[in-house]
N, C-alpha and C positions, 0 to 999 in steps of 0.2 A: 504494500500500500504506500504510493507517495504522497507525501504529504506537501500542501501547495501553501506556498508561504508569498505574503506581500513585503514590500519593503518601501520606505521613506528616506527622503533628505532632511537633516534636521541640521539647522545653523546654531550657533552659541547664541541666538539672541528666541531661541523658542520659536521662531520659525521653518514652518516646511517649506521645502522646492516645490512649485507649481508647474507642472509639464505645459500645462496649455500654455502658461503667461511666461512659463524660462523666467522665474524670480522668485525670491522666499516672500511669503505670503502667512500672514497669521492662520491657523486650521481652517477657524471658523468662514477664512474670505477663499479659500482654495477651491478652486474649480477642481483638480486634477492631481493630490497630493500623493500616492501609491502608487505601486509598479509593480510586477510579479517577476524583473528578472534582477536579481541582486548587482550581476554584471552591468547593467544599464543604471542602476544607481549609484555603483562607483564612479562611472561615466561622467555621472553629474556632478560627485562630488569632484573629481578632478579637475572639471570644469568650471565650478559654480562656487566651490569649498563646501564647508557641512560636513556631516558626516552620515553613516548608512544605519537607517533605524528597521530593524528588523520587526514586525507586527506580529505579533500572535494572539490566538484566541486564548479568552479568556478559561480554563479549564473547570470544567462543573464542579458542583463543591460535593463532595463522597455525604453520603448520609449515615447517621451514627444512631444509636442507641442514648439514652434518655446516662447510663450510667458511663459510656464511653465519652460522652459530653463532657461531664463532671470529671473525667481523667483528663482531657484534652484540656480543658479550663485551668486546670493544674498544671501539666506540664507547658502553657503561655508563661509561666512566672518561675518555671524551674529553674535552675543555673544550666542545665543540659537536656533541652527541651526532649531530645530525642533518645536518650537514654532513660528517661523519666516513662517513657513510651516503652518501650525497650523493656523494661521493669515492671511497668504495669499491665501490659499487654497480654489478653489470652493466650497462652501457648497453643501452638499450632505448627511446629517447626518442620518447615519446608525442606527440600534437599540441601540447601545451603546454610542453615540451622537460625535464617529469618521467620518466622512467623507470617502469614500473608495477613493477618490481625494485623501488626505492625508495621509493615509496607501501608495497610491503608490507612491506620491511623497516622499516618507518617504524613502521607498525600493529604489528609486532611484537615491536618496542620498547621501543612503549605498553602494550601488551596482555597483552605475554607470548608466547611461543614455544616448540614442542617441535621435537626435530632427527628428522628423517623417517629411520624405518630401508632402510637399501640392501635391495633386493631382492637375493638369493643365489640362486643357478641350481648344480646340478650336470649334469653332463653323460655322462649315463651314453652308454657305446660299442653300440650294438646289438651282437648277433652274437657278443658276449665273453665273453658269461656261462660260467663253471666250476667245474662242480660237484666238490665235494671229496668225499673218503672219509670224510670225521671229520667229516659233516654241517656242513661251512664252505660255502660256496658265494664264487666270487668273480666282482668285474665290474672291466670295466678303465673310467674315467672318465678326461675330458679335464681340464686343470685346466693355469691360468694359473701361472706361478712366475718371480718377477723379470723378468717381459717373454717369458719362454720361455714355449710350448704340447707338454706335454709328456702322455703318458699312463700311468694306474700302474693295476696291479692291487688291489683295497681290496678287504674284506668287505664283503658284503650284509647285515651283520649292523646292524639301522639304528641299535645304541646306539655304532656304531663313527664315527668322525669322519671324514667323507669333506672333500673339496677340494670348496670352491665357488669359484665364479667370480663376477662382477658383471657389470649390464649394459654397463657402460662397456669392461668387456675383451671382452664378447661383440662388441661393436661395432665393436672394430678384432682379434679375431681372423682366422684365414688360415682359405680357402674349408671346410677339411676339418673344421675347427672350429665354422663355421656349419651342414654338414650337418647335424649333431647337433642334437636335438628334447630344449631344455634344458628341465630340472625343477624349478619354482621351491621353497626349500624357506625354512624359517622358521631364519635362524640366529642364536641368544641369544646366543653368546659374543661380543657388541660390545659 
């Protein structure tokens, strides 16, 4: 895969080369300040003076865990940003005895990072639904609390705030728990 790179003229006074106008020109007034052959902006500079600004994209920022966050936050103020990484990093070691944990926590570091939101599951009960007199209607949902699997009755009313659970309690819930066909739902209050 080659990778297609732009390139600019940049003078000591923060101006680019403008191809169209052959003069340094502030960004903002540049008709034509980029070139894709590096050769053709030495060109310029030989010509014109400046020097050759190589462009790149800007690279995505790696998305982390709610806890790999709070490591990353720490190793910004470590003496040895990348060792602190290095250290705290899941084991995971690669044939070169890196961890690919730490490669990307490395990159995201460098790069920048956003904290991946949990997925939220509710757990509606089959069979529960109750229908009220006063146009309420209610369901009983299963719903994790302090380590306990307990189940409550809530409104179906969906601006009502029900119990979500995560994957991580789904995972070591008890069998009757697992029967249930959870509902992944979007929840903003984090």
């Amino acid at each position: 895969m080659s990778e297609e790179k732009l390139y600019a003229v940049k003078n000591d006074e923060g101006k680019y080369f403008d191809c169209e106008y052959a003069q340094f020109l502030p960004l903002s007034e540049s008709y034509c300040p980029v070139m894709v052959s590096e050769d053709n902006a030495k060109a310029f500079v030989n010509d014109y003076g400046g020097h050759v600004v190589e462009l790149i994209e800007k690279p995505n920022p790696e998305v982390v865990s709610k806890a790999e966050a709070k490591m990353l936050d720490k190793a910004k103020t470590a003496s040895y940003p990348a060792n602190y990484i290095s250290m705290h990093a899941h084991p995971d070691p690669g044939a070169n005895g890196t961890s690919y944990d730490e490669l990307r926590l490395m990159r995201a570091l460098v790069n920048g990072y956003t904290v991946a939101k949990e997925k939220k599951y509710l757990l509606p009960m089959d069979g529960t639904l109750e229908e009220g007199d006063d146009n309420d209607n209610f369901q009983l949902y299963a719903y994790c609390y302090k380590g306990r699997w307990l189940a409550d009755e809530v409104e179906t009313d969906p601006s009502y705030k029900h119990q979500t659970v995560t994957q991580k309690e789904l995972e070591t819930a008890p069998a009757w728990v697992k029967a249930i066909k959870p509902f992944e739902v979007d929840d903003d209050d984090d």
